[in-house]
TIMARVO-582717 format. One record per residue (C-alpha): residue in three letters; x, y, z. Coordinates in steps of 0.5 Angstrom, whole numbers, padded with zeros to 4 digits, always signed. Each point is the difference from the previous one (the first is absolute). Example, Ala and Ser with C-alpha at 12.3 -4.5 7.8 and 13.67 -1.06 7.14 Angstrom:
<rs>
ALA+0025-0009+0016SER+0002+0007-0002
</rs>
This chain:
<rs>
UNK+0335+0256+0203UNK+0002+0003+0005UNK-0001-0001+0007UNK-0005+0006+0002UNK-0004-0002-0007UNK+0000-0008+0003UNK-0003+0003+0008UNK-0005+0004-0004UNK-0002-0006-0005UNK-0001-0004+0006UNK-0004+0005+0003UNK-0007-0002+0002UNK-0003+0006-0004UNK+0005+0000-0005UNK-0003-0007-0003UNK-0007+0002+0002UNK+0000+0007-0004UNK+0004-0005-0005UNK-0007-0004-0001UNK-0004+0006+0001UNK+0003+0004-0006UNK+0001-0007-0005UNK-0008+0001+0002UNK-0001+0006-0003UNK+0000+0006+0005UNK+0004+0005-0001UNK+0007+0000+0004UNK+0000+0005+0004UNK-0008-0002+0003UNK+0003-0008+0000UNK+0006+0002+0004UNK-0006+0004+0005UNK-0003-0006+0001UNK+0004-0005+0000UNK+0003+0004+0006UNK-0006+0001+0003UNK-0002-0008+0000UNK+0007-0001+0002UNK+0000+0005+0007UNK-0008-0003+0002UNK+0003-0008+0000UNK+0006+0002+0003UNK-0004+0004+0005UNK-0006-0005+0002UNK+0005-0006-0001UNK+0006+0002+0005UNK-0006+0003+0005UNK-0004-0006-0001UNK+0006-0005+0002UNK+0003+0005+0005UNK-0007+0000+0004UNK+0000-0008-0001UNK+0007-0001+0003UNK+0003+0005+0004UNK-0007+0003+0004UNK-0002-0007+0003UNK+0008-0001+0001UNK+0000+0007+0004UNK-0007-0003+0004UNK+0003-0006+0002UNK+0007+0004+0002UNK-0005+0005+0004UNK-0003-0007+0004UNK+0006-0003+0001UNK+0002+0006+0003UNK-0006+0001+0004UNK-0001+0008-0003UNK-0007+0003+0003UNK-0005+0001-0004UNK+0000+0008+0000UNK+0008-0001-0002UNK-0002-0005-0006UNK-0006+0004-0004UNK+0006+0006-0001UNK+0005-0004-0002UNK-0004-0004-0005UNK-0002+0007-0003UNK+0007+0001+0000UNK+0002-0007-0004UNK-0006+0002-0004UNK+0003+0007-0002UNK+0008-0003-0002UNK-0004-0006-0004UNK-0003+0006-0004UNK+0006+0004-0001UNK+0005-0006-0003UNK-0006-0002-0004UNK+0000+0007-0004UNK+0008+0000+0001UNK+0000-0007-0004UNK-0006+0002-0005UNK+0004+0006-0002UNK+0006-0003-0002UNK-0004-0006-0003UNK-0004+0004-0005UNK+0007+0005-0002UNK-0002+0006+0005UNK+0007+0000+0003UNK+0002+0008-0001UNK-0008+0002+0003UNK+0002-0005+0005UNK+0006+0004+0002UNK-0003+0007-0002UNK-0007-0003+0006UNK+0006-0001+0005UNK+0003+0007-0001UNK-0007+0003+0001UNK-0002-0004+0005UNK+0006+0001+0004UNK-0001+0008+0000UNK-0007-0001+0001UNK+0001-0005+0007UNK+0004+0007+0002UNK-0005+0005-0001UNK-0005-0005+0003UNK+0004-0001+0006UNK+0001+0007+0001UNK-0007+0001+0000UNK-0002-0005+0004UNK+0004+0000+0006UNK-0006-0001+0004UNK-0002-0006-0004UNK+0006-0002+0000UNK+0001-0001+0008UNK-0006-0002+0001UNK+0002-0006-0005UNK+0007-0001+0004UNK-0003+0000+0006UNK-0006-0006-0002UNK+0007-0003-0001UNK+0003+0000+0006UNK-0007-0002+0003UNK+0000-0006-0004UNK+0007-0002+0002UNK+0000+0003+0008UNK-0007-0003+0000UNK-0002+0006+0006UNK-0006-0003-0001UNK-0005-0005-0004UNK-0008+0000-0002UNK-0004-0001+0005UNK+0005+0003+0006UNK-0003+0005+0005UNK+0006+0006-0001UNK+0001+0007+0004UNK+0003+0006-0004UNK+0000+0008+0002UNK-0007-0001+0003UNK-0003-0004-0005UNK-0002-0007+0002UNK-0004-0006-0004UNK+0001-0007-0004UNK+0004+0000-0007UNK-0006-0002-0005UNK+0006+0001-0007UNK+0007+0001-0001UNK+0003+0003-0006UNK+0006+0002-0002UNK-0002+0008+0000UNK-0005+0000+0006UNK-0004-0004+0005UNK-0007-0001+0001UNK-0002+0000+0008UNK-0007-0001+0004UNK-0001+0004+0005UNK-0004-0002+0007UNK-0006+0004-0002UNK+0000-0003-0007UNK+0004+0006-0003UNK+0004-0003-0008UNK+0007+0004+0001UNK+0005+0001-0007UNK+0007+0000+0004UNK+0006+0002-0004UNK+0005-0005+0001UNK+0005+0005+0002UNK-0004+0003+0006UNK+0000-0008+0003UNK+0008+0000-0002UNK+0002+0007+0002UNK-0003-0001+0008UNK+0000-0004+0006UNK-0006-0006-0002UNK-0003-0004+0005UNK-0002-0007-0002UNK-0004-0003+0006UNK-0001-0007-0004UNK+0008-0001-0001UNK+0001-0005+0006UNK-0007-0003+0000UNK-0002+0002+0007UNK+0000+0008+0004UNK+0000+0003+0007UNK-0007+0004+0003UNK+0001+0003+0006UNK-0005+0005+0004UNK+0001+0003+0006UNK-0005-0001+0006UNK+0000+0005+0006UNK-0003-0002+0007UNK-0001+0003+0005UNK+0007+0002+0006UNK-0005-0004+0005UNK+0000-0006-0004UNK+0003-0007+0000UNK+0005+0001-0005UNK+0002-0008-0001UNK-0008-0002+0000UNK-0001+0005-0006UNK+0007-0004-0003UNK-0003-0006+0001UNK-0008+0002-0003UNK+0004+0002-0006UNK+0004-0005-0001UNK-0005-0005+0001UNK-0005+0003-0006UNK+0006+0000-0004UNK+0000-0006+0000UNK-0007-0002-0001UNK-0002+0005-0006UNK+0000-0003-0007UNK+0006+0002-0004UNK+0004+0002+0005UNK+0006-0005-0001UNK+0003-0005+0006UNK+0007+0001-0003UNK+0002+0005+0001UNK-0002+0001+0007UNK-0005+0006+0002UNK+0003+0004+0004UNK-0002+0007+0005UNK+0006+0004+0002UNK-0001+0007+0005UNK+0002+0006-0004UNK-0002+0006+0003UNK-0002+0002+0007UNK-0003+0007+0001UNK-0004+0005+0004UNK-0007-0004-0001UNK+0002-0008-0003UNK+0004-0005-0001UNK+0002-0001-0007UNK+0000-0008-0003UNK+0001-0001-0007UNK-0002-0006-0002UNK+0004-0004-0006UNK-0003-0005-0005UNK+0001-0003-0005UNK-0004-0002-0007UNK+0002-0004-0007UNK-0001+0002-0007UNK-0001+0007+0002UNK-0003+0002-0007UNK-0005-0006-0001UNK-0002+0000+0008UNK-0006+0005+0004UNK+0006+0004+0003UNK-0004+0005+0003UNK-0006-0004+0002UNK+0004-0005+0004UNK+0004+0006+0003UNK-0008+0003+0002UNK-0002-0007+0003UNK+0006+0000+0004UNK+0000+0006+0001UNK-0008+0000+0003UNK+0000-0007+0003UNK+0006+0003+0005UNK-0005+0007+0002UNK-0005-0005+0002UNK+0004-0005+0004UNK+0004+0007+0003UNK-0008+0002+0002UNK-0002-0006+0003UNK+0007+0000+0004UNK-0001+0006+0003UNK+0006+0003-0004UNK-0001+0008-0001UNK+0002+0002-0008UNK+0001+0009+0003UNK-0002+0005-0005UNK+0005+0007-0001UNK-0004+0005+0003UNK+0001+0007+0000UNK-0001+0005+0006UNK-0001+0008-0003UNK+0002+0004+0005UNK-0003+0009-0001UNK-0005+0005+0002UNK-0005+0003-0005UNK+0000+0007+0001UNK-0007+0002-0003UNK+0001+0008+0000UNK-0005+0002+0005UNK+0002+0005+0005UNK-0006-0004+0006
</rs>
């Protein structure tokens, strides 16, 4: 025999339809079948073993390497898609389905071309899920900032990310959109800066009202001992005196920013009141006649 006839006698499918025919079907159906069966063991029998071994393998890396959750769930699903497809590359061989395999390949290739001239905005969305998943501009659960939209980041995917806005808004964002501009992520260094200006009056004791500010800072809730709070005199103008207040707060995302920020904010105008500190209000003067057409 020659060396082709001996691969194709050694063939799985071969010996089947062999055995199929020496049963009584016909030729031409034994040899369907037989490929068939031997396409499906191939299949369920490389993507049970694969599944076993290489996905708790690609887990345990990811642990060791201590990826985040958001990143995990895509690479699974992309560890799950090169799984299925060695799966049918390896069944078609098996079952003697060389030339449709190179003739699915050939069609796959240009196929992948028209798509991806079709799909360039899916496309780029789908690279720019990448490039978050590895520049991590942001993770679930942050607080980020982009192109006057703000909220915390519920899902991330490879085409789009899912925000919830302060007013309980759900926003689909494309993943271009938080990858082409400037994002602001308030949670990325676990603490934040709030800063409010109050105006006192020119008659008024500048350093008292310092010291009046300071002192609430440090007596509020939430408001950070390290760094320090702090009050700097920003602004001089007809009416006021500008003193802006600068605190600090953790976890902005998860925190009452805007709360402790108003307590703060309330308990410094009572104690202004109770020192006799003035807080002026812009006033306007119009100055005019009102002619009235009468000729009295």
């Amino acid at each position: 025999m020659t060396p082709t006839a001996l691969q194709t006698a050694a063939r799985p499918d071969s010996f089947l339809s062999q055995l199929l025919a020496e049963l009584g079907l016909p030729t031409q159906l034994a040899n369907a079948a037989a490929s068939a069966v031997v396409f499906v063991v191939v299949f369920l029998g490389v993507y049970a073993v694969s599944k076993l071994a290489v996905v708790p393998l690609v887990a345990k890396l990811l642990d060791r390497r201590g990826i985040e959750p958001h990143v995990r769930k895509p690479l699974t699903l992309v560890v799950y898609g090169l799984l299925v497809f060695v799966a049918v590359g390896l069944a078609f061989s098996f079952a003697g389905f060389g030339n449709i395999l190179v003739a699915l390949s050939t069609v796959t290739a240009a196929a992948t071309l028209a798509i991806g001239f079709a799909m360039q905005d899916v496309l780029k969305n789908f690279v720019a899920g990448v490039f978050i998943y590895t520049d991590e501009p942001f993770r679930t659960g942050d607080w980020i900032e982009w192109e006057g939209n703000s909220g915390y980041v519920e899902d991330i995917s490879l085409r789009v990310s899912r925000v919830r806005t302060f007013d309980n808004e759900h926003l689909t964002v494309p993943n271009s959109q938080l990858t082409d501009g400037v994002i602001k992520n308030y949670d990325k260094n676990g603490t934040l800066r709030l800063k409010f200006t109050f105006r006192i009056g020119l008659g008024d004791d500048i350093d008292e009202a310092m010291d009046i500010i300071v002192e609430e800072a440090e007596a509020r809730d939430g408001i950070l001992d390290d760094p320090a709070p702090s009050v700097r005199l920003v602004e001089i103008n007809e009416a006021s005196f500008g003193l802006q207040s600068r605190i600090w707060i953790e976890d902005p995302g998860g925190s009452d920013f805007l709360g402790i920020r108003g307590r703060f904010v309330q308990s410094v105008t009572e104690r202004f009141e109770e020192a006799g500190i003035t807080i002026p209000y812009p006033h306007r003067t119009i100055d005019g006649s009102l002619d009235t057409g009468s000729d009295v």
